[in-house]
C-alpha positions as CSV (number, residue, x, y, z in Angstrom):
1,X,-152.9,59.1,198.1
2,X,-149.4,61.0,198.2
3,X,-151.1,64.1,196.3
4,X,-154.6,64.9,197.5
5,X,-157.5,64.9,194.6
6,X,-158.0,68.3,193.7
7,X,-154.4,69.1,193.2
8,X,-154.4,66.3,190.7
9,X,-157.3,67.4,189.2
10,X,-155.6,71.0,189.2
11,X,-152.6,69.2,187.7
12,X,-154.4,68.2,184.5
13,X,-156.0,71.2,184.0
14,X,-152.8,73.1,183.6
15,X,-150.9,70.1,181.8
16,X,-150.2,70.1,177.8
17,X,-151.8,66.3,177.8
18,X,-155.7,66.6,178.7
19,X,-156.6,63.6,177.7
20,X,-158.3,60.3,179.0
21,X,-155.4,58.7,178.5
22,X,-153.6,61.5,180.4
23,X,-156.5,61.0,183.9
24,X,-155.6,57.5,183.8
25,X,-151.5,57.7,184.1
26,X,-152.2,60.5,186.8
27,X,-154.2,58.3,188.8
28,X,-152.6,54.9,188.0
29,X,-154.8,52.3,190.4
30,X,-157.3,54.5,191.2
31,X,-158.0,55.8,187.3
32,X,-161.8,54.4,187.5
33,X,-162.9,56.2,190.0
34,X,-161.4,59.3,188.5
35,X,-162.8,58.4,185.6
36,X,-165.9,57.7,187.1
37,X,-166.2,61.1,189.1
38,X,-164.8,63.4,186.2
39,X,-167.3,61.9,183.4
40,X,-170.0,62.0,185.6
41,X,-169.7,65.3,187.7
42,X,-171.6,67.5,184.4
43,X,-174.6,64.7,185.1
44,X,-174.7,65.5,188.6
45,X,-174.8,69.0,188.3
46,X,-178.8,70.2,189.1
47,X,-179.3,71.3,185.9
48,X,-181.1,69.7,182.5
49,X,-178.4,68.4,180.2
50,X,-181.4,67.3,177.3
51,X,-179.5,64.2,176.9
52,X,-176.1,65.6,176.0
53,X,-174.0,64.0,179.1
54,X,-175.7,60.5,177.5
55,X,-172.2,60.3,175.6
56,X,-170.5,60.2,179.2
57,X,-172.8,58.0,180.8
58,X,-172.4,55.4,178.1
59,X,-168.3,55.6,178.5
60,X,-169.3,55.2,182.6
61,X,-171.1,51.8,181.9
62,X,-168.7,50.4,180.0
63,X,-165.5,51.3,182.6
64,X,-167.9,49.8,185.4
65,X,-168.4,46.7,182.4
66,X,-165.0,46.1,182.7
67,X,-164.2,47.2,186.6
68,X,-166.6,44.1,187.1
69,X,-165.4,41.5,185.6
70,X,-162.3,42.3,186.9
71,X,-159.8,44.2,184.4
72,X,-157.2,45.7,186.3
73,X,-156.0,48.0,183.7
74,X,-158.7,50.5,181.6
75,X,-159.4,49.5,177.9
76,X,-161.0,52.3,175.9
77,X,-160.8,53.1,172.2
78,X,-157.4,54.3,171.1
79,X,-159.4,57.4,169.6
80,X,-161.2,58.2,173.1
81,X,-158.2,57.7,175.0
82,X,-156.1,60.5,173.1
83,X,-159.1,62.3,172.5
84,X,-159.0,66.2,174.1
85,X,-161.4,66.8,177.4
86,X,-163.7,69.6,176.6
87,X,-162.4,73.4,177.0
88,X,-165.1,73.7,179.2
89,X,-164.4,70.4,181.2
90,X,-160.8,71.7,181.7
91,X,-161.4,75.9,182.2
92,X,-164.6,76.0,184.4
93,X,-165.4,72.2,185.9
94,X,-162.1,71.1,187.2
95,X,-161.3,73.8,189.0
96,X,-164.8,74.4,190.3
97,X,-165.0,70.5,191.6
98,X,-161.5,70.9,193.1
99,X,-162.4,73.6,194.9
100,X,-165.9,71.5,196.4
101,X,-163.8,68.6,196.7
102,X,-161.5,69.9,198.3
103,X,-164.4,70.7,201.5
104,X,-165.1,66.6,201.3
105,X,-161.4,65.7,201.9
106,X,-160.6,68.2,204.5
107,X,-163.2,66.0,206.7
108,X,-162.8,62.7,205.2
109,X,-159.7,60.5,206.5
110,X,-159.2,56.7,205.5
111,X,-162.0,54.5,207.4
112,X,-161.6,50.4,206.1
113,X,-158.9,51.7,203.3
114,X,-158.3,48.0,203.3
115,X,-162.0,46.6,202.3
116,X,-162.0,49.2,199.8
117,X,-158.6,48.3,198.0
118,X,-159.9,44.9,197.3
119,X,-160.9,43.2,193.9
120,X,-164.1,41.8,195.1
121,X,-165.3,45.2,196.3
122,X,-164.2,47.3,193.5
123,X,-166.3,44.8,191.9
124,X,-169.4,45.5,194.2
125,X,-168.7,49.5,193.2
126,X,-168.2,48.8,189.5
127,X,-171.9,47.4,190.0
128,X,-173.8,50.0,192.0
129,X,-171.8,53.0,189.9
130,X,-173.4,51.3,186.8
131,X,-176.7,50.9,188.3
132,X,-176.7,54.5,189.1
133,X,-175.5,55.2,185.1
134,X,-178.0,53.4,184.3
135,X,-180.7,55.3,186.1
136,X,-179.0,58.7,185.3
137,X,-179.2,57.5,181.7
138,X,-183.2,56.6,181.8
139,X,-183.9,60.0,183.6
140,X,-186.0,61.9,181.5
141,X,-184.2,64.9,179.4
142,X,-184.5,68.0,181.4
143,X,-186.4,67.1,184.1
144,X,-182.9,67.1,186.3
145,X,-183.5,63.6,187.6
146,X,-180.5,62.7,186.3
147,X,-178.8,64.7,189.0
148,X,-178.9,62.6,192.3
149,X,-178.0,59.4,190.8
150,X,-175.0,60.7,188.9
151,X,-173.6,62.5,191.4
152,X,-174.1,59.1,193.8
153,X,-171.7,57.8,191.3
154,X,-169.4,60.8,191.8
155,X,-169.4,60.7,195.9
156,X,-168.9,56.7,195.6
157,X,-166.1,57.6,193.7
158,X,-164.5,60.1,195.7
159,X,-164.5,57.8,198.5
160,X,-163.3,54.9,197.2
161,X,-160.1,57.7,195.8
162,X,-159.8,58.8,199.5
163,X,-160.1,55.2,200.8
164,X,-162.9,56.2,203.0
165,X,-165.7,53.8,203.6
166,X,-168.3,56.5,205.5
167,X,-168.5,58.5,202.2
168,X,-168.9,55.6,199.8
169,X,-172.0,54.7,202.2
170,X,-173.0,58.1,201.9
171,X,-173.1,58.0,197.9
172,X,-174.5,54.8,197.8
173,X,-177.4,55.9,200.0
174,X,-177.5,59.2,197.4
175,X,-177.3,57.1,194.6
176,X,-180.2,55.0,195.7
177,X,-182.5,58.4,196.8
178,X,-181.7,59.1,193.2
179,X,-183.4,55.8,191.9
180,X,-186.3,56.3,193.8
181,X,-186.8,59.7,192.4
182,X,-186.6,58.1,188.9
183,X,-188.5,55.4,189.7
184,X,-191.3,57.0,191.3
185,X,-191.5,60.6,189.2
186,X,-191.5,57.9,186.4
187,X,-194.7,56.5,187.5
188,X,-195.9,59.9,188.3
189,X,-195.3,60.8,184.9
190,X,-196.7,58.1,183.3
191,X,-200.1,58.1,185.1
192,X,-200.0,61.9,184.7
193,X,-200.2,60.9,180.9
């Protein structure tokens, strides 16, 4: 990318338009894994959201819907689209996840840019991001299990932005840790009960 992430991510936070709409034009072909990292980066944090970043999560399944069957351009709701990001979004998490992000891409450097730039593995992304959703979503309300597979779905993300195929591995491998947390805890629970 001609502009590294953060300094994108920067350059929303100070522009007039902070909108969805707005994320998607800044990032043009890589707008789903924006997307995908900047709905999904409250979800990872290691704290108990009680259900409130299900909103996000949903929007998350359905760009990873439509990321696998293909679509090359984003289709959201007119209303979502031009809908404001949260003040808090735009004040305290942007420039906060710059600022980490901007650790990861000091080390990262392209590695397979050209596997990743393809259809059929955008596909295979679109799938394992939704998987992860999916299990961030079941997560029980604040027990903070929510954390490790959402923020899977954020380091997938970043490395498919930075076109770099050692930390897509690492957030799969995350991502799946994250699942068998669930999974397991789950069971824990259950029996507990």
């Amino acid at each position: 990318m001609d502009k590294i992430f953060s300094e994108r991510l920067l350059a929303i936070s100070k522009s007039k338009d902070k909108t969805l709409n707005s994320v998607i034009k800044t990032f043009g072909n890589k707008a789903y894994m924006a997307l995908f990292i900047l709905l999904m980066a409250t979800p990872a944090l290691p704290i108990p959201t009680g259900g409130v970043t299900h909103v996000f999560e949903i929007i998350v399944a359905l760009l990873c819907l439509e990321l696998i069957i293909g679509r090359d351009s984003i289709w959201l709701p007119r209303s979502w689209l031009n809908k404001q990001l949260p003040d808090k979004l735009i004040k305290d998490s942007l420039p906060a996840l710059a600022k980490k992000l901007e650790k990861i891409q000091s080390f990262s450097k392209p590695r397979l840019a050209g596997i990743l730039n393809k259809k059929s593995t955008n596909r295979i992304i679109g799938l394992f991001i939704l998987v992860f959703t999916i299990a961030a979503f079941i997560a029980p309300p604040f027990s903070g299990l929510d954390t490790l597979p959402a923020l899977g779905v954020v380091i997938v993300g970043l490395g498919a932005i930075l076109e770099d195929i050692l930390i897509v591995i690492t957030g799969f491998l995350v991502g799946l840790v994250g699942i068998g947390l669930v999974i397991f805890l789950g069971e824990v629970a259950i029996g507990f009960f």
